[in-house]
N, C-alpha and C positions, 0 to 999 in steps of 0.2 A: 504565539503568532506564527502563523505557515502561510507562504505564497504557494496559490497552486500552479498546475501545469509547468511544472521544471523539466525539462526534457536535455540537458546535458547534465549528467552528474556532478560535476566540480560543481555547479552553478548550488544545487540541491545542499552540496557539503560546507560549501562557503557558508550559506544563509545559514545552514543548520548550526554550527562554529557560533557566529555570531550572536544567535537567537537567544545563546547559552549564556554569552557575557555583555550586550549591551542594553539601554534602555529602549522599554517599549516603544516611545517614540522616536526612536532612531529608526526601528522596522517598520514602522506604520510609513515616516518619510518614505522609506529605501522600498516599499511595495507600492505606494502611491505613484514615488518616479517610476519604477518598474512599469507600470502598468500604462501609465502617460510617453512613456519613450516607443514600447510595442505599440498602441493605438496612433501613435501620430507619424511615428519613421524617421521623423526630421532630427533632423543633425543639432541644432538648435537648443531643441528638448536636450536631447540628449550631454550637449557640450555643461548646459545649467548647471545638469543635476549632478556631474564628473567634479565641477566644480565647485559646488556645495556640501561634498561629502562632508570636508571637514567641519562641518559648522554640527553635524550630530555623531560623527565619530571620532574618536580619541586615536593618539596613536601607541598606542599600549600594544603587547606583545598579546599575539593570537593563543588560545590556549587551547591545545588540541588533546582528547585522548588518546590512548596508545591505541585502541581501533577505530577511530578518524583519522589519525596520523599514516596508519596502512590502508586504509579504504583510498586516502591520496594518492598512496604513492601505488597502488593498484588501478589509479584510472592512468597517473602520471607518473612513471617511472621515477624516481628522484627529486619529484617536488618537493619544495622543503615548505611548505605551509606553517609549520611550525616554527618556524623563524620569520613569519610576517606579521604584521601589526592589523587591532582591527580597522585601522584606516585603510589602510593599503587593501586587505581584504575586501571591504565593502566598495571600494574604486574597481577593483578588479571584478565585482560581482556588476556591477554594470556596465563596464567594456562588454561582458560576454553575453549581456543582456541586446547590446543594440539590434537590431533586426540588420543582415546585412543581402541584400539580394544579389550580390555577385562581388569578386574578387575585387576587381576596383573603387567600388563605390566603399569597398571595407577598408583599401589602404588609404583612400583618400579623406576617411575619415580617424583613421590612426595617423597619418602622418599629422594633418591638425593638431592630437591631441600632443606627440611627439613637439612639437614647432612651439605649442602654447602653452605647455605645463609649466608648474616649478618644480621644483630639486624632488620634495617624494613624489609628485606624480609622475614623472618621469622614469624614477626609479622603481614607482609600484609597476609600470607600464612594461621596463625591463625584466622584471620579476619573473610577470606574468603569459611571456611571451609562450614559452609550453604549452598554455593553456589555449592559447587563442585560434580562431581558424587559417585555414592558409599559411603554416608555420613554414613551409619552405620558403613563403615571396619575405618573409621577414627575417630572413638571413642578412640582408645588405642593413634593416637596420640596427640588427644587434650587434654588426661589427661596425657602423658608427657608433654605437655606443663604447664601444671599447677603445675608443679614437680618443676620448675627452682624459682629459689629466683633472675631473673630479673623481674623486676616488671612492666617493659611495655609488656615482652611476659606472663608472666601471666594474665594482664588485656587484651590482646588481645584474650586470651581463655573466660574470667570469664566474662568481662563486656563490657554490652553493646553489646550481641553476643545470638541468640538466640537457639543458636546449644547444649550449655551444660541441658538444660529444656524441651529439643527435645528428647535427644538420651542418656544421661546420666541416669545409673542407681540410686538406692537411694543412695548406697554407696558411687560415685565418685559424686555426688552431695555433698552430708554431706562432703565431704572430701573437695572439692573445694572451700564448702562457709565457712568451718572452717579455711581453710588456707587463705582466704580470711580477716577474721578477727583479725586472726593473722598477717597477715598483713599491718592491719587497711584500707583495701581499700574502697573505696564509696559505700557501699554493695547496695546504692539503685539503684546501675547501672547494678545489677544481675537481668537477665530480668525473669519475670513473679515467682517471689519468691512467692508470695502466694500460688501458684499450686502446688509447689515443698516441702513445709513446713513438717515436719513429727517429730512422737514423740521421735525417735532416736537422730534426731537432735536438739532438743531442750533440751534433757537429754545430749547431748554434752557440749551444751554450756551453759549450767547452772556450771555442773563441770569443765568447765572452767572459768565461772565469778567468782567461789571460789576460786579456784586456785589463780584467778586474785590478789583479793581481799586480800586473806591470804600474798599475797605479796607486800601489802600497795600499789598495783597500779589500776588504774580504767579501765573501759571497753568502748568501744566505744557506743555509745544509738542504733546507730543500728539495734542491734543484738537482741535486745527484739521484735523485727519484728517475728524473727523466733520460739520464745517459747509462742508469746498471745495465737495462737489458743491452748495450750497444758497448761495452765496455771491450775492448781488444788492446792490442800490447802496443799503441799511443795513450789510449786514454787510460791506461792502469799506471800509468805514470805519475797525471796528475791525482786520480785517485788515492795512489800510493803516498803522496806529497800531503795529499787532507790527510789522512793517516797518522801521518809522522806529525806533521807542524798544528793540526787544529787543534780547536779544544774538544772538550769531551763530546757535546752536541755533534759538533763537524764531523770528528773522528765516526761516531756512533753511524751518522747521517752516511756517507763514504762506505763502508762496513755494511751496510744496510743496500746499499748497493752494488755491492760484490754480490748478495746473497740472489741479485736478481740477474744474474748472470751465471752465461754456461760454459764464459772464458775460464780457462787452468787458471791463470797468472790471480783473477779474481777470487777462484775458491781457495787457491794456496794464501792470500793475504787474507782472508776472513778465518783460514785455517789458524791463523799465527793469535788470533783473539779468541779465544774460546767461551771466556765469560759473555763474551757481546755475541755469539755466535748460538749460544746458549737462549739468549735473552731474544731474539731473533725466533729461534725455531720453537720457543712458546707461544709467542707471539705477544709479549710483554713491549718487545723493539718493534713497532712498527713507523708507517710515515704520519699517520694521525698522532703518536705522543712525539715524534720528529717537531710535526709544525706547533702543535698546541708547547713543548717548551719553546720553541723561537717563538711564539706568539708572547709568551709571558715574561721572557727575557730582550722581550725589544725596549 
């Protein structure tokens, strides 16, 4: 089953995905709407059939090959498709189906779907934001998304999404990987964190690890990802202090942060570990096995 005239690629990739693992009539629906949402234009159409996805798609995990997985991230930098469901898939394959004849009449029908979804539409909506037109005017809403204390729609903005590292200024950056750590999410799932890194935000979360600390509670190892490169002889202090008093993770996490640093004081204390210094310059230590043990030790 093929829908012709695809003229954005995702759109072509998405269907192709799908074609692979769901029932015929699920595609037969999803090319029928397709084709009734283009001929008619109306907002209407199109709200129905966003909202009956679920009734022929499941939300089972997308299964992508290793060259559709890079065929994605060669249209979209960082997409993670592979980590979407086919529901969420086939929602997003006609978001980018609707006919939009200018910037407004396009946010004014996103904002609707934003206002009247439930919890995965939402979420699929957030996903999806990379993909969609006019990705700068939809800045202000993907940091309302990061506003909400539910935590699958803010990991649907935060991780594993390469739109907030894209289009995010430093401000709603800082804010988002702070609120991020607040609450304690997989930060190594925040894509391309090293590019985004700044001295602001390391002087954040230093005043926060005290805070922390003044309150007899720990910090997640994380988070010292974001202060190596800015580490100077205040903040090799408290660095030196995870060193001494963490556990092995923190220590590791700390350690692993000196290594991104071009302070003395940092490379004399990563100097003093040599096995973890070791385990580092293989690249055995990095921040992805950092977050995945706090991920499995939460």
């Amino acid at each position: 089953m093929s829908i012709s005239n695809q003229v954005n690629p995702i759109t072509s990739l998405l269907l192709s995905a799908l074609s692979e693992q769901v029932e015929e009539k699920s595609l037969v629906w999803l090319a029928q709407k397709r084709e009734k949402i283009l001929l008619s234009g109306k907002e209407m159409d199109f709200f129905m059939a966003f909202s009956q996805v679920s009734r022929y798609f499941k939300n089972n995990r997308l299964i992508l090959t290793k060259e559709q997985i890079e065929e994605a991230d060669a249209i979209c930098e960082g997409i993670r498709l592979d980590l979407w469901t086919q529901l969420q898939t086939a929602r997003t394959y006609l978001v980018l189906q609707f006919p939009s004849p200018d910037l407004t009449s396009w946010m004014g029908t996103l904002q609707k779907l934003f206002e009247t979804g439930d919890m995965l539409e939402i979420e699929a909506l957030y996903a999806a934001l990379p993909l969609m037109p006019y990705p700068e005017e939809m800045i202000g809403r993907a940091r309302e998304g990061l506003r909400t204390n539910i935590t699958s729609v803010f990991d649907a903005v935060a991780l594993n999404n390469p739109f907030p590292a894209k289009y995010f200024d430093e401000s709603a950056w800082n804010q988002m990987v702070v609120k991020a750590i607040f609450m304690q999410r997989p930060l190594f799932k925040i894509q391309h964190a090293e590019s985004r890194v700044n001295q602001e935000l390391a002087n954040i979360i230093i005043d926060f690890s005290h805070e922390r600390w003044s309150a007899g509670r720990n910090v997640i190892p994380e988070l010292w990802r974001f202060v190596g490169p800015f580490i100077d002889s205040e903040k090799i202090q408290d660095i030196s202090k995870v060193v001494e008093t963490g556990n092995e993770l923190e220590r590791k996490a700390a350690l692993l942060a000196c290594s991104m640093s071009s302070f003395n004081g940092a490379k004399a204390l990563l100097n003093e570990y040599p096995e973890v210094k070791k385990e580092i310059e293989s690249g055995k230590l990095n921040w992805n096995w950092i977050g995945e043990e706090a991920l499995a030790n939460a």
